[in-house]
ZAMARGU-4260 file (C-alpha; in steps of 0.2 Angstrom, whole numbers, plus 5000, padded with zeros to 4 digits):
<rodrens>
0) 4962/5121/4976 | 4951/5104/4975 | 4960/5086/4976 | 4952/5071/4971 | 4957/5056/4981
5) 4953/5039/4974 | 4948/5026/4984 | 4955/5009/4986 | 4945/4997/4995 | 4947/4979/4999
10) 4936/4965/5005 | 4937/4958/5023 | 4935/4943/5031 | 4917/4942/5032 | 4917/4947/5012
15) 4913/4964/5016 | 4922/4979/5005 | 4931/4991/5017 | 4942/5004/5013 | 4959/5000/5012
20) 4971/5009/5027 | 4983/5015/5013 | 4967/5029/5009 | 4968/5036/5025 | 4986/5039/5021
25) 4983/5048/5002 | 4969/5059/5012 | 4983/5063/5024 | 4994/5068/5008 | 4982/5076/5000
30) 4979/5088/5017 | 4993/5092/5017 | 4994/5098/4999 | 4980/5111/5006 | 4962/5115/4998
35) 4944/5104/4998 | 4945/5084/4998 | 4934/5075/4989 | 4934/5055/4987 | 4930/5045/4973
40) 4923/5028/4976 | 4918/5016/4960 | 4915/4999/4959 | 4899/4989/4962 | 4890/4988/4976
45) 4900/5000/4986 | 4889/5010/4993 | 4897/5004/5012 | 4913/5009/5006 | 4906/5027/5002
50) 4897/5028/5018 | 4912/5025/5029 | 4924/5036/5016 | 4912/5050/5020 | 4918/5049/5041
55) 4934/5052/5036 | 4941/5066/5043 | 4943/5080/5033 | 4937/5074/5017 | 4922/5086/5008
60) 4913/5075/4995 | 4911/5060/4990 | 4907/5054/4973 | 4902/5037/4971 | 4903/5030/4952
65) 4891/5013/4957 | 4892/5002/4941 | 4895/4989/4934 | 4908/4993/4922 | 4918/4996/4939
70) 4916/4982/4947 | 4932/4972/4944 | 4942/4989/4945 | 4949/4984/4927 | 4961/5000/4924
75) 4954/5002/4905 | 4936/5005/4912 | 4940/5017/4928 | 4954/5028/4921 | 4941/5037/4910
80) 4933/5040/4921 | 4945/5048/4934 | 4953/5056/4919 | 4935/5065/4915 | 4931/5067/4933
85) 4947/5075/4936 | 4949/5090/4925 | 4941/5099/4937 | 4954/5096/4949 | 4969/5103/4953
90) 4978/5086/4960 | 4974/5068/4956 | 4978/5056/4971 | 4980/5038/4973 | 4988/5026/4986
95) 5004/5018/4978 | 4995/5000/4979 | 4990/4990/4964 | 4977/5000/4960 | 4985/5017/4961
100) 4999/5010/4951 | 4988/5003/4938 | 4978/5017/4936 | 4984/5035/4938 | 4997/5032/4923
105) 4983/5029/4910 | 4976/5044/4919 | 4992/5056/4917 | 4993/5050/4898 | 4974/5054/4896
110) 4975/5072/4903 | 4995/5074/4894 | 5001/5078/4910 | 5016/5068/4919 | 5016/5058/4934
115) 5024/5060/4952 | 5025/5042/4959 | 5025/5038/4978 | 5029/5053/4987 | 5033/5052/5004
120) 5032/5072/5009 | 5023/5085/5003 | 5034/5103/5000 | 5021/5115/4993 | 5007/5113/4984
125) 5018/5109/4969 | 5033/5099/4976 | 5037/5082/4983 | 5048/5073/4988 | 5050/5054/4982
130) 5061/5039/4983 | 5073/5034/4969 | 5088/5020/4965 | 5078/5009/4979 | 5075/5022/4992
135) 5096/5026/4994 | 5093/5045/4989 | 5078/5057/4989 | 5072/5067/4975 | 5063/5084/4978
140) 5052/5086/4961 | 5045/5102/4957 | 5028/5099/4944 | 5020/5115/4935 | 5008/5103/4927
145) 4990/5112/4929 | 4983/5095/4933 | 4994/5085/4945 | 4993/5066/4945 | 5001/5057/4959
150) 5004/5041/4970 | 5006/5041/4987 | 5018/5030/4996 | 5007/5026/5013 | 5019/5022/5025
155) 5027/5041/5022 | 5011/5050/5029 | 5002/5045/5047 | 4982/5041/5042 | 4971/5053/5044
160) 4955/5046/5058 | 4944/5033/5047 | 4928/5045/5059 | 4924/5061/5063 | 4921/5069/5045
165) 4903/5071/5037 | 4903/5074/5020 | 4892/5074/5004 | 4888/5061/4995 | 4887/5064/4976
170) 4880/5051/4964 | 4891/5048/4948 | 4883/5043/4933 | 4896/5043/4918 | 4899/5025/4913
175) 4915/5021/4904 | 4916/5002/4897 | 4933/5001/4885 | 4928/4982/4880 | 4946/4981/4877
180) 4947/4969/4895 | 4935/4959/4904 | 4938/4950/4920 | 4938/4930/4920 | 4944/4925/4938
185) 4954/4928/4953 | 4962/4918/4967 | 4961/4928/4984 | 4972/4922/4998 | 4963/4923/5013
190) 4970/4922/5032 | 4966/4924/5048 | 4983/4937/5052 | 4983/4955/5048 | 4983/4962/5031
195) 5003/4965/5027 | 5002/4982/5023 | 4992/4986/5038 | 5000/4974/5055 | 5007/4983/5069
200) 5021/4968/5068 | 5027/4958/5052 | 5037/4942/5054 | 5047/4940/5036 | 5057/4925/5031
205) 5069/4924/5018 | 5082/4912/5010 | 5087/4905/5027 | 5072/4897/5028 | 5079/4884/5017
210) 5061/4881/5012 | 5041/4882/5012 | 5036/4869/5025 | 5051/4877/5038 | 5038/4894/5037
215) 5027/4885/5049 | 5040/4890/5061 | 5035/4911/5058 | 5017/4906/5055 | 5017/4899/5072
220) 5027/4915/5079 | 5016/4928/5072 | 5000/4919/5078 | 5006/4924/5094 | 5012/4940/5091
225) 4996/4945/5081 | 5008/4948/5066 | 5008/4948/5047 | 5019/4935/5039 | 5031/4942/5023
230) 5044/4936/5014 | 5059/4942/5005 | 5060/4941/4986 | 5073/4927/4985 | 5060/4918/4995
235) 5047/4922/4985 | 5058/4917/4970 | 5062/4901/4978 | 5044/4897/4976 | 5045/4896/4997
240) 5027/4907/4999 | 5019/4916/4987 | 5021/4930/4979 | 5009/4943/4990 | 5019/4940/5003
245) 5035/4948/4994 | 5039/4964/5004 | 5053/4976/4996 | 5054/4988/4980 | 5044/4977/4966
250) 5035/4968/4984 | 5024/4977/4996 | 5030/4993/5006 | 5030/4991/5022 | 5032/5001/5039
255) 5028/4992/5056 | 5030/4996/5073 | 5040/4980/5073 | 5048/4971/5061 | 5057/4956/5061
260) 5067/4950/5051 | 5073/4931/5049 | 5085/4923/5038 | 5086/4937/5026 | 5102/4944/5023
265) 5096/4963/5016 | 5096/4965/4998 | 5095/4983/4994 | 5078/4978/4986 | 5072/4972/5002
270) 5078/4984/5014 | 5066/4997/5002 | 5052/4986/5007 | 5055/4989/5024 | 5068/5000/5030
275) 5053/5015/5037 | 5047/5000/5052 | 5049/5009/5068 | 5059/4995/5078 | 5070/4981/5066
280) 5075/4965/5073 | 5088/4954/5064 | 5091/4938/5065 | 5102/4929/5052 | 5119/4916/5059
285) 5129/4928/5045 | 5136/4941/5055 | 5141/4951/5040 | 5123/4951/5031 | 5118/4968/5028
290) 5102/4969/5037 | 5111/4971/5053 | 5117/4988/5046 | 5097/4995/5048 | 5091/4984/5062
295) 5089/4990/5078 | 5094/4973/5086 | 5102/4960/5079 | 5104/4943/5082 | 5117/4933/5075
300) 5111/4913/5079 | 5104/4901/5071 | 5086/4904/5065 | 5079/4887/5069 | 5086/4887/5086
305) 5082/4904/5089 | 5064/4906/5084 | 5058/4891/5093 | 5067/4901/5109 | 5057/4917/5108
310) 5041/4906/5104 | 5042/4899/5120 | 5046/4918/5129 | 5029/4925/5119
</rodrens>
């Protein structure tokens, strides 16, 4: 068996493109699933990205599809080209991000095969196991498609080193322009706290926070805890923060060594967002809010008392 493993990458600080944590995770899948690795990299300008994907451990080829047509990663121009790539595989992988998401189903309807989305464990060669109705059960999916296409849930699979491998790099020179999109503009948030997905320690704020300007009391927590800030959906739909800071089922997954948790009172589309963090801390004056039912601690108070407390013992 050979497994393709495409590579989502994002741009750092310093405007560099790097490759995003959540493909150390799919590598880690796909490792499990047995065989050769092999990495696909497209864009433009990404020939870093391909270097550095080429030290991950355990991967065997890289392929690097450098072009224009790639540069935005619209989905109409790149799943072509996984979907040409990839008949000579036997599994198709992709992180469960935006990219994945946007990009392996075209793929599966290209190839008529089906999907499997965001695994979290890998049975066989041929079974999974995935979440379903909001992470409250776990489905075991069994797929004899002779191509399979899947997402990867990251936080179910500990990265695989980001140095140690050594493998080929492979030019790819198929060029695949739909002209059915073309890519006008974007607005990237930029901060100086960890990427969300990626923190060691997330600090979320939800309706309790009553609204926006009251977040200054997390920002200032997490600035000295190192941590990413997130948000729950009804802050978020508040208009409170924006909307890449949602964590939960239609946010971003999730799994921190430490997370907590203020003001949010544990919607089961939340808790999917987050439920996998190692340590949970609550804090909510609503001693009946379901979040205290997953968290590890819990504090009933007043958040705006509270938080300025632990500040000051930070």
């Amino acid at each position: 068996m050979t497994i393709l493993v495409i590579a989502d990458y994002s741009t750092d600080q310093q405007d560099n493109k790097v490759v995003a944590p959540a493909t150390l995770s799919t590598v880690a899948a796909a490792a499990k699933i047995g065989g050769d690795i092999h990495v696909l990299v497209s864009g433009q300008g990404v020939g870093a990205v391909a270097e550095a994907a080429a030290k991950i451990a355990g991967v065997a080829k890289v392929l690097v599809a450098d072009n224009a047509a790639y540069a935005h990663q619209l989905p109409e121009n790149i799943a072509p080209l996984v979907a040409e790539l990839g008949k000579g595989y036997s599994h198709i992988l992709a992180a469960a991000t935006s990219n994945g998401k946007n990009i392996l189903p075209r793929v599966a309807a290209q190839l008529d095969v089906d999907q499997i989305s965001e695994i979290i464990s890998v049975e066989s060669a041929d079974t999974f196991k995935r979440p379903i109705y909001a992470g409250n059960a776990i489905a075991t999916v069994q797929s004899n498609a002779a191509i399979k296409v899947i997402t990867v849930r990251a936080t179910g699979f500990d990265p695989v080193a980001a140095d140690g491998g050594s493998a080929s790099v492979e030019a790819v020179a198929a060029a695949h322009d739909a002209g059915t999109s073309s890519f006008v503009g974007e607005e990237l948030a930029k901060s100086d706290r960890p990427e969300l997905t990626a923190a060691k320690i997330v600090v979320s704020g939800g309706r309790g926070m009553q609204n926006g300007d009251n977040f200054k009391h997390l920002y200032a927590l997490a600035d000295k805890l190192g941590a990413a800030v997130g948000a729950s959906r009804a802050a978020v739909d508040a208009g409170f923060v924006p909307n890449d800071m949602q964590v939960g089922q239609t946010g971003k997954i999730v799994a921190p060594q430490l997370y907590i948790a203020v003001g949010i009172s544990g919607a089961i589309q939340h808790l999917a967002g987050m439920k996998d963090s190692k340590v949970i801390v609550a804090i909510n004056k609503d001693e009946e809010a379901p979040i205290f039912q997953v968290a590890d601690y819990g504090l009933v108070a007043d958040l705006f008392e509270a938080i300025p407390e632990l500040e000051t013992l930070v």
